[in-house]
Backbone as CSV, one residue per row, in Angstrom:
resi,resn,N_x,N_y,N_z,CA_x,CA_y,CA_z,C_x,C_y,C_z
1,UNK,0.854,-1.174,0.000,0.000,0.000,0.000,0.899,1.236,0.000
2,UNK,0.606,2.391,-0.613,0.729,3.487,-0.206,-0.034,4.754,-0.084
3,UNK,0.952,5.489,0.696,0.139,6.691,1.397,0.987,7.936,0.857
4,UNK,-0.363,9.007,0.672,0.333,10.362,0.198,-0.117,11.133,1.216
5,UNK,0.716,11.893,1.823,0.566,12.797,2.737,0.703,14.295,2.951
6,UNK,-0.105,14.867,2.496,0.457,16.359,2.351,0.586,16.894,3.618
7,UNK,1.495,17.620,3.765,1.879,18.282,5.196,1.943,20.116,5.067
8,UNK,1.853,19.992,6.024,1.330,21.834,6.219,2.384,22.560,6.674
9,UNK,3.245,23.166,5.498,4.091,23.903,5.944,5.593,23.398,6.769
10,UNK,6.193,22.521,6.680,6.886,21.850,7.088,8.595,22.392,6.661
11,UNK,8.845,23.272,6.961,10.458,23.966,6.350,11.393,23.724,6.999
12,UNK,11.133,23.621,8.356,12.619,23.292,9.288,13.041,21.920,8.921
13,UNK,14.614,21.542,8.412,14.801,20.353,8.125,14.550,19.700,9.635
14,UNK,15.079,19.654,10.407,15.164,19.316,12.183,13.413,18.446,11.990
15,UNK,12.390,18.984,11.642,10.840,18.751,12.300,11.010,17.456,10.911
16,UNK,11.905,18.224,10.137,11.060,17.259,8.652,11.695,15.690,8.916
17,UNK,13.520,15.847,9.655,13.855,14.503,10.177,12.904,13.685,11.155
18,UNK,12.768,14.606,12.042,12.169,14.165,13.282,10.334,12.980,12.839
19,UNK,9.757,13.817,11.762,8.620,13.179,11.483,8.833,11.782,10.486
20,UNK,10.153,11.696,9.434,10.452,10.902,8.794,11.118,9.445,9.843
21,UNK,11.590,10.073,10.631,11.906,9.135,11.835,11.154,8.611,12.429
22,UNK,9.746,8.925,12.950,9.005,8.891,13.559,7.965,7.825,12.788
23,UNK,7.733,7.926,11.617,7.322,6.946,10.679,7.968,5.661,9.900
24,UNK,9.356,6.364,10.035,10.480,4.742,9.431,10.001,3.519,10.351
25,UNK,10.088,3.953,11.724,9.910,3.495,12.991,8.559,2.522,13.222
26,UNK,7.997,2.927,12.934,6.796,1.786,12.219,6.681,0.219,12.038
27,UNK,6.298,-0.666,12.486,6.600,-1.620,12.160,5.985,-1.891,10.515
28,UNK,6.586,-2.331,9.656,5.510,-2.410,8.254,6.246,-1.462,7.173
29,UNK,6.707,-0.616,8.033,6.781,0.884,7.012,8.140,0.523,6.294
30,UNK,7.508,0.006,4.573,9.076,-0.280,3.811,9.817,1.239,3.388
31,UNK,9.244,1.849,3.060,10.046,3.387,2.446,9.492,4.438,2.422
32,UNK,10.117,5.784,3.261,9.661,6.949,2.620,10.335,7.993,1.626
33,UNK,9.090,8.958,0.958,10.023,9.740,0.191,8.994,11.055,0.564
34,UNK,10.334,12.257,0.746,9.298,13.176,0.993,9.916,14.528,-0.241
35,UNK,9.184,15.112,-0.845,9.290,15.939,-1.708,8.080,16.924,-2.363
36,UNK,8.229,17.663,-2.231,7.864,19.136,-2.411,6.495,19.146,-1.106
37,UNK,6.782,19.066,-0.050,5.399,19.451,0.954,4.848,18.158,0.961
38,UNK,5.449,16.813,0.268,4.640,15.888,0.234,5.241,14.277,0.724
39,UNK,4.421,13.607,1.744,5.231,12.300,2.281,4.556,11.167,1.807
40,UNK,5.366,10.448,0.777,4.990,9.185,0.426,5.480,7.975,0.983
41,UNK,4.674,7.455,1.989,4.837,6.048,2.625,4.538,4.337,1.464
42,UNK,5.467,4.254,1.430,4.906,2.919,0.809,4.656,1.880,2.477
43,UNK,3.922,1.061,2.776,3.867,0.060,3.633,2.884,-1.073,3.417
44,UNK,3.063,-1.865,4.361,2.891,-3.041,4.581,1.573,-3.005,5.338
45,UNK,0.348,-3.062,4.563,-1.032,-3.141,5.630,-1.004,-4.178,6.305
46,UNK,-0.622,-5.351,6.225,-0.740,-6.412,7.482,0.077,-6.015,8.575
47,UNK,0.881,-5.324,8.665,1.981,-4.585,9.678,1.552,-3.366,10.057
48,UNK,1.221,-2.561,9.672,0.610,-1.075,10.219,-0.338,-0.153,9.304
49,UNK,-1.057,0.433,9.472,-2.212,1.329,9.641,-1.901,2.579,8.819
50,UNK,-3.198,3.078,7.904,-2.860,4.405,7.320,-2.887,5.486,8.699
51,UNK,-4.022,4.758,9.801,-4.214,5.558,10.925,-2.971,5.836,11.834
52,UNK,-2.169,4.631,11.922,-0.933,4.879,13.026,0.608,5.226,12.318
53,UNK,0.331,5.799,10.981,1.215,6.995,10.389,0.563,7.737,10.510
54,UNK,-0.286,8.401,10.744,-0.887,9.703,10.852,-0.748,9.526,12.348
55,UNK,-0.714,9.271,13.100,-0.276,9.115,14.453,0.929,9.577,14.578
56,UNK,1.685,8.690,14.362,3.291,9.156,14.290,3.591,10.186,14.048
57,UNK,3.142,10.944,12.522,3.310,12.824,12.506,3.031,12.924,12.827
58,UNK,1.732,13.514,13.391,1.322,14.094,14.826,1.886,14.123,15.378
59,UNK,2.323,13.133,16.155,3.414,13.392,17.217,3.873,13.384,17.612
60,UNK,4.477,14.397,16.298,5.871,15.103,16.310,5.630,16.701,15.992
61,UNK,4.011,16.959,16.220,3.490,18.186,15.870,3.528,18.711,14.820
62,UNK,3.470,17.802,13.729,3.235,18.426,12.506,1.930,17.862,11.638
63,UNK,1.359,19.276,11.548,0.010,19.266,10.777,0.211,18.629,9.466
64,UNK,-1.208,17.625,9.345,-1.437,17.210,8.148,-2.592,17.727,7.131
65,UNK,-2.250,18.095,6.095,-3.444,18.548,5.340,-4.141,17.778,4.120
66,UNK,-3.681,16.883,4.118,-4.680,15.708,3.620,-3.767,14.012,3.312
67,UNK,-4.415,13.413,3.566,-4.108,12.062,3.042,-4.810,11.119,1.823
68,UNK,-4.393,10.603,1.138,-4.653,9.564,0.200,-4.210,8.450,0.181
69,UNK,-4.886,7.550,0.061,-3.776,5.932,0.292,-4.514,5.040,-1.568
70,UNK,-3.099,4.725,-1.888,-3.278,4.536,-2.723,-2.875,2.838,-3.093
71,UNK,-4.049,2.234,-2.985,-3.800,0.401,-3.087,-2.801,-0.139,-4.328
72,UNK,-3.211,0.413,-5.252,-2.445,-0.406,-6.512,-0.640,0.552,-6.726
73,UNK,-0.820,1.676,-6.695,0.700,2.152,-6.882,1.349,3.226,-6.174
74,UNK,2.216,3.169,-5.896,2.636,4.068,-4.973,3.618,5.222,-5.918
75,UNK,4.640,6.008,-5.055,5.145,6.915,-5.715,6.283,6.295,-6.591
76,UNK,6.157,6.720,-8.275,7.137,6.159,-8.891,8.808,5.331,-8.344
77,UNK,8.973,6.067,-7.405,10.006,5.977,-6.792,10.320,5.140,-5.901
78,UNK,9.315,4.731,-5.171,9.193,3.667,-3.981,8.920,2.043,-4.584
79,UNK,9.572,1.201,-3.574,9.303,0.143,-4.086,7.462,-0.395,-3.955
80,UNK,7.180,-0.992,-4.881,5.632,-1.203,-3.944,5.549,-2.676,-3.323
């Protein structure tokens, strides 16, 4: 599965590690990629939740402004 995550304003590299960390951390979670305002999770639904990545940013206090999860393909870039 993957997940697109738009995030709200996110410029300090420091918050942008801290939330990419916070989601690697995941059990399930094979790869992220984050680029232009935007976090693409590829993962493992038998292992973790579109809900408990949106958990994880959170909190780390960073607003999300929308999600999409996308069953058949993820971001060119990620493995699926």
């Amino acid at each position: 599965m993957a997940a697109r995550i738009e995030i709200n304003e996110l410029k300090d590299p420091a918050q942008q590690k801290k939330m990419i960390d916070a989601v690697q951390a995941l059990d399930g979670v094979i790869e992220t990629k984050m680029e232009k305002g935007v976090l693409y999770v590829s993962y493992d639904p038998l292992a973790t939740t579109e809900k408990k990545i949106e958990q994880a940013i959170r909190s780390t206090g960073t607003i999300i402004k929308a999600v999409t999860t996308d069953t058949e393909s993820a971001h060119p870039d990620l493995p699926t």
